[in-house]
C-alpha positions in Angstrom: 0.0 0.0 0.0 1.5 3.4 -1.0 0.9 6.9 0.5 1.5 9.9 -1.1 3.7 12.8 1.7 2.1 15.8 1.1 4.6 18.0 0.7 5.7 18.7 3.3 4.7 17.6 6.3 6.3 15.2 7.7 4.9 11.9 8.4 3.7 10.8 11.4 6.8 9.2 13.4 6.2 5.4 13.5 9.2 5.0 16.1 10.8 7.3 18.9 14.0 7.6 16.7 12.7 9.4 13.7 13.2 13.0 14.7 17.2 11.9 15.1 17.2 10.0 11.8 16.0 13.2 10.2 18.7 16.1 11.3 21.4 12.7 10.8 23.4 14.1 7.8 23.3 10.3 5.9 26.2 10.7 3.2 25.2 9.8 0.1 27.5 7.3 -2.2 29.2 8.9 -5.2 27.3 11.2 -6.4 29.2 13.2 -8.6 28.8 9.9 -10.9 25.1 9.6 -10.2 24.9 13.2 -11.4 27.0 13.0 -14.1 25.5 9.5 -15.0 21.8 9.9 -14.4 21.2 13.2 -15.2 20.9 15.0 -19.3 19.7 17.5 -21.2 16.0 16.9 -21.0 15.8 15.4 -17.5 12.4 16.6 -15.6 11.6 13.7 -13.8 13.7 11.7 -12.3 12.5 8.3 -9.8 14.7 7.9 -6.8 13.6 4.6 -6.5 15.3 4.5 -2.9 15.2 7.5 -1.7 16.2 7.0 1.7 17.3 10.1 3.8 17.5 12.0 0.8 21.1 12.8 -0.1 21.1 12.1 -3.8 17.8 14.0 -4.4 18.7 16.9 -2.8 22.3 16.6 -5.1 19.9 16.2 -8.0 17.3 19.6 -7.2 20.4 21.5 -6.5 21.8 20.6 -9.7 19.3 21.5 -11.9 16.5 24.0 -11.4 14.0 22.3 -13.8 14.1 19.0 -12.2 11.8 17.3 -10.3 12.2 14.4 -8.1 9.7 11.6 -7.1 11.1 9.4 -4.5 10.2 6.2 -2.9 11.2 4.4 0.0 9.7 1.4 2.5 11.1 2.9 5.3 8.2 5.5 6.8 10.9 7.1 9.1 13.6 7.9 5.9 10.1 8.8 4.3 10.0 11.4 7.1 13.4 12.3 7.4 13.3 13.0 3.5 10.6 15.5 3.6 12.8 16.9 6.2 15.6 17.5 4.5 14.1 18.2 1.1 11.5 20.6 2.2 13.1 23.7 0.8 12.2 22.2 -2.8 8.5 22.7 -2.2 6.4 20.6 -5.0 9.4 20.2 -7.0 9.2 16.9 -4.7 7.2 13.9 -4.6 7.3 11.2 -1.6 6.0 7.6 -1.8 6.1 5.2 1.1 6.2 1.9 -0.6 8.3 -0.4 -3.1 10.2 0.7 -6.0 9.3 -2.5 -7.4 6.2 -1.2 -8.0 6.5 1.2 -10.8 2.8 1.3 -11.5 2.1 3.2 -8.6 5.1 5.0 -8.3 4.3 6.6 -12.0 0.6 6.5 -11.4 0.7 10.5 -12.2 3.0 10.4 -14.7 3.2 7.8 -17.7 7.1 7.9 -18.1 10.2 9.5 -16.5 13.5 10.6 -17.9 15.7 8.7 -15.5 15.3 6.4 -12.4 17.8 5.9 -9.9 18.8 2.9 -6.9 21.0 2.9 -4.3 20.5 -0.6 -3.1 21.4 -1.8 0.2 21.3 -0.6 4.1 22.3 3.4 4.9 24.7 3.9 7.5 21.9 5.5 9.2 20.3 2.3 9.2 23.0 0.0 10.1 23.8 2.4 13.2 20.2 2.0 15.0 20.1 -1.1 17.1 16.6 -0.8 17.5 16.1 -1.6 13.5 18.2 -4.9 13.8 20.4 -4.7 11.3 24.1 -4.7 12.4 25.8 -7.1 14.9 27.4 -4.1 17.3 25.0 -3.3 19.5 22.5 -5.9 20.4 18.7 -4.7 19.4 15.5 -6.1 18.4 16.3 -8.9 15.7 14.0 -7.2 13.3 15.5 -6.3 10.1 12.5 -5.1 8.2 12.9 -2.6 5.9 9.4 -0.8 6.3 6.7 -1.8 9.2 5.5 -4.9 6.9 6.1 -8.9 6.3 7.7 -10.9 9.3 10.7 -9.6 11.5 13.9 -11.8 11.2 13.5 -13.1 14.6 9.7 -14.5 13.5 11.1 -15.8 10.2 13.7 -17.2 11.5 11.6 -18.9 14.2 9.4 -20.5 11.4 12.2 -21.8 9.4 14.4 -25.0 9.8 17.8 -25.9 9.2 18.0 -26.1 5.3 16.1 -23.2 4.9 18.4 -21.3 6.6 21.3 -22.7 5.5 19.9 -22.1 1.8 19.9 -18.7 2.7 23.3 -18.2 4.2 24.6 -19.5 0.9 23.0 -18.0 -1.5 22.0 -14.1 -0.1 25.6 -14.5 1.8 28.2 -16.6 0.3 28.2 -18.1 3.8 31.4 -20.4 3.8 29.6 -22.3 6.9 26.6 -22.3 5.9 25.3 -25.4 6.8 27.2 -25.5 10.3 25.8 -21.9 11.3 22.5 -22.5 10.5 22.5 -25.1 12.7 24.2 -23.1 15.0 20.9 -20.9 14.8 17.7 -23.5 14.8 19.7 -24.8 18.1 19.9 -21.0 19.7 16.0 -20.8 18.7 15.1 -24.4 20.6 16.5 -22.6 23.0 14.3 -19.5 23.2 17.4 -17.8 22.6 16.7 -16.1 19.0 15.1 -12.4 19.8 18.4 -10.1 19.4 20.9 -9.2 17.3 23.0 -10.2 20.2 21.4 -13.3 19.9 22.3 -13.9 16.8 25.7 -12.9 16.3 26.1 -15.0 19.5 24.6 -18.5 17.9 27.2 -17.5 15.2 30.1 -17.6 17.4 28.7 -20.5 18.6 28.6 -22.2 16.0 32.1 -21.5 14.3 34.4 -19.9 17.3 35.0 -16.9 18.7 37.9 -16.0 16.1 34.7 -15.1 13.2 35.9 -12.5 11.2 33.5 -9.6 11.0 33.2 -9.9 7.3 31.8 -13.4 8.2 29.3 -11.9 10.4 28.3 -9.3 8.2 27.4 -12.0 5.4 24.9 -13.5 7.8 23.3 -10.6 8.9 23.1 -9.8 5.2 21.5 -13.0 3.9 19.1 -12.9 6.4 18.3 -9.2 5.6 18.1 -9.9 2.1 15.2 -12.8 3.0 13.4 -11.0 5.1 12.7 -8.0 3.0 12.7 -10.1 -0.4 15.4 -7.6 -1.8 15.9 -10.1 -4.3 12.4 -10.4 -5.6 11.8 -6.9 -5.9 15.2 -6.2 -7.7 13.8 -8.7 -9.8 10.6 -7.1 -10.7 11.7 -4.0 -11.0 14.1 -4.8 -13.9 11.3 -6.7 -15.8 9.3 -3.4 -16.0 11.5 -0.3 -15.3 11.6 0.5 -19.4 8.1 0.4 -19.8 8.3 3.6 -17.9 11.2 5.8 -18.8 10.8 8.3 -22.1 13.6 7.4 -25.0 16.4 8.8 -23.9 16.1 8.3 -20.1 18.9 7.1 -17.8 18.9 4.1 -15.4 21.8 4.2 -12.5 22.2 1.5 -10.4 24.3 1.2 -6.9 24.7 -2.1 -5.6 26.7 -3.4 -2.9 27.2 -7.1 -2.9 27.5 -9.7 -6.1 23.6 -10.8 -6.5 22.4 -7.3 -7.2 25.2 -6.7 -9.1 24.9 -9.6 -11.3 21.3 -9.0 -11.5 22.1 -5.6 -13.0 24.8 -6.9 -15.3 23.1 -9.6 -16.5 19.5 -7.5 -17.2 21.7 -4.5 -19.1 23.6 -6.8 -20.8 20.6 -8.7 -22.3 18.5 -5.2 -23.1 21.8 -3.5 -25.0 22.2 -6.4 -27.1 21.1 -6.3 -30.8 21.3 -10.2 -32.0 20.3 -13.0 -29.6 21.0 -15.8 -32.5 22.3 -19.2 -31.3 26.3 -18.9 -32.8 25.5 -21.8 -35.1 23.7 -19.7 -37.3 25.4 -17.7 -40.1 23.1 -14.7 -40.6 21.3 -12.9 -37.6 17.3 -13.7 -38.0 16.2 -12.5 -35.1 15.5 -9.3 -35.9 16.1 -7.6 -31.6 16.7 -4.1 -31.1 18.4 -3.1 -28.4 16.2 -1.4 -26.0 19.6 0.2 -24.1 23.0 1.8 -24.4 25.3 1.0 -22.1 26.8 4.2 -20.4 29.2 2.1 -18.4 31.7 -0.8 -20.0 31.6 -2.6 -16.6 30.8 -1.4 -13.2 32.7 1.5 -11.7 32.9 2.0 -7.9 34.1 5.4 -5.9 36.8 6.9 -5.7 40.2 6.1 -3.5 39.1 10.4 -1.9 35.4 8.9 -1.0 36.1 5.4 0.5 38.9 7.5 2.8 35.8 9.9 3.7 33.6 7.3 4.2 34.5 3.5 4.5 30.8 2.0 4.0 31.2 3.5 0.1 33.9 0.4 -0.4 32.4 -1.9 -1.9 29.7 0.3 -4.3 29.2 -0.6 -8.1 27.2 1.8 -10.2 26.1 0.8 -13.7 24.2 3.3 -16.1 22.1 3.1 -19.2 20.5 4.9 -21.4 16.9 4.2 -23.2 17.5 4.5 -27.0 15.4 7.1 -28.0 12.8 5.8 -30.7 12.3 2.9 -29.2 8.5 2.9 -28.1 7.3 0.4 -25.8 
């Protein structure tokens, strides 16, 4: 269910920690590319399909006068913190509590757009409230959710058994122990013992010994964010319709942070830029595709050596761009 922010009045705060959220400067990842990337001559509309608190639409309305900015985000408090920090743009902004997977409502009001942008993955702001669930350094809630719907991890976790989990580890994850941990965890959750993050980073250590590397830890946490929120899914369905609802021309920039959505993105720009899909036994192209993209980037690029210095979480960032081909109606 979407709901439109009247601009702008902030939401109503759905936890005690939204006012804090909202005067947190989050940093937002490279956007001198996202600018330089997303943005073109006859931009007007642009979908930040993850808006989150903000920081690359407010780069975007300061960058170009004419520009307008719809943007989306599960999360009701970075809803709120958004129209926070955006409010000097007046009507020039747009805010949608909901999915970016679901374009249909997103571009209810308007057919197509001129570019959409996602910056995939936790915030910093995120990841630093224990009360969300999140990270493993301050024990919290095990919750996990990205916006107030679905199951928390703790209650999906309690509901699934060993291969399930194990399943998830090492596929969301890369989990090297995947099977041993998730054992690890069902055992911890037998034991009533399965509510925090503490919890959880506890049943780890458990299960492996306390010399688990934090990158380790951080690819659990992960794949069990990654199910719980079905990041996955939506990435997913998002891909299978964003053309349909961006003007020839338009540009698509996407930030990812771990190899699935990455691969995703590859794989789905890779596919829409091609021009022949014949099988290499045949001579002469029959086929007849058209691209419906053109790649803006050879391969993924990630920040810079002055941004990861500045801010560490930017590390392991990929952005990929395209462009629409003008012409090509769908």
């Amino acid at each position: 269910m979407f709901a439109v922010v009247v601009p702008y009045a902030p939401a109503t705060p759905t936890r005690d920690r939204t006012q804090s959220m909202s005067t947190t400067r989050h940093i937002p990842v490279m956007v001198d590319e996202v600018l330089h990337y997303l943005l073109h001559e006859r931009s007007r509309t642009i979908v930040d399909g993850t808006v989150g608190f903000g920081g690359h639409a407010e780069a975007m309305l300061r960058a170009r006068a004419e520009l307008s900015v719809i943007g989306v985000d599960r999360d009701p408090d970075a809803i709120a913190s958004s129209a926070a920090r955006l409010s000097e743009f007046g009507e020039r902004v747009s805010l949608v509590q909901g999915l970016y997977s679901d374009l249909e409502t997103v571009c209810a009001h308007i057919r197509r757009v001129d570019g959409v942008l996602l910056d995939l993955g936790v915030s910093s702001a995120q990841l630093d409230e224990p009360g969300r669930g999140f990270g493993y350094g301050v024990s919290g809630p095990l919750d996990m959710r990205m916006g107030q719907e679905g199951q928390s991890a703790a209650e999906l976790i309690a509901r699934s058994n060993a291969d399930e989990l194990a399943a998830w580890l090492r596929e969301y994850g890369e989990v090297r122990q995947a099977r041993r941990i998730a054992r690890g965890i069902r055992y911890a959750v037998e034991r009533n013992a399965m509510t925090s993050t503490g919890e959880l980073r506890a049943a780890v250590v458990d299960a492996v010994g306390h010399g688990v590397a934090p990158a380790e830890l951080s690819r659990v946490f992960q794949a069990v964010r990654i199910a719980v929120n079905g990041e996955l899914a939506h990435l997913r369905r998002f891909l299978d319709g964003v053309l349909d609802h961006m003007n020839p021309g338009a540009r698509l920039v996407v930030i990812s942070y771990h190899s699935l959505e990455d691969r995703m993105v590859k794989h789905f720009m890779r596919d829409a830029s091609a021009t022949c899909v014949c099988p290499p036994s045949v001579p002469v192209c029959v086929c007849g595709r058209s691209p419906r993209i053109r790649m803006l980037t050879r391969r993924a690029i990630g920040p810079r050596q002055e941004e990861v210095k500045r801010n560490p979480r930017s590390r392991s960032a990929k952005l990929r761009a395209a462009e629409k081909i003008d012409g090509n109606k769908t």
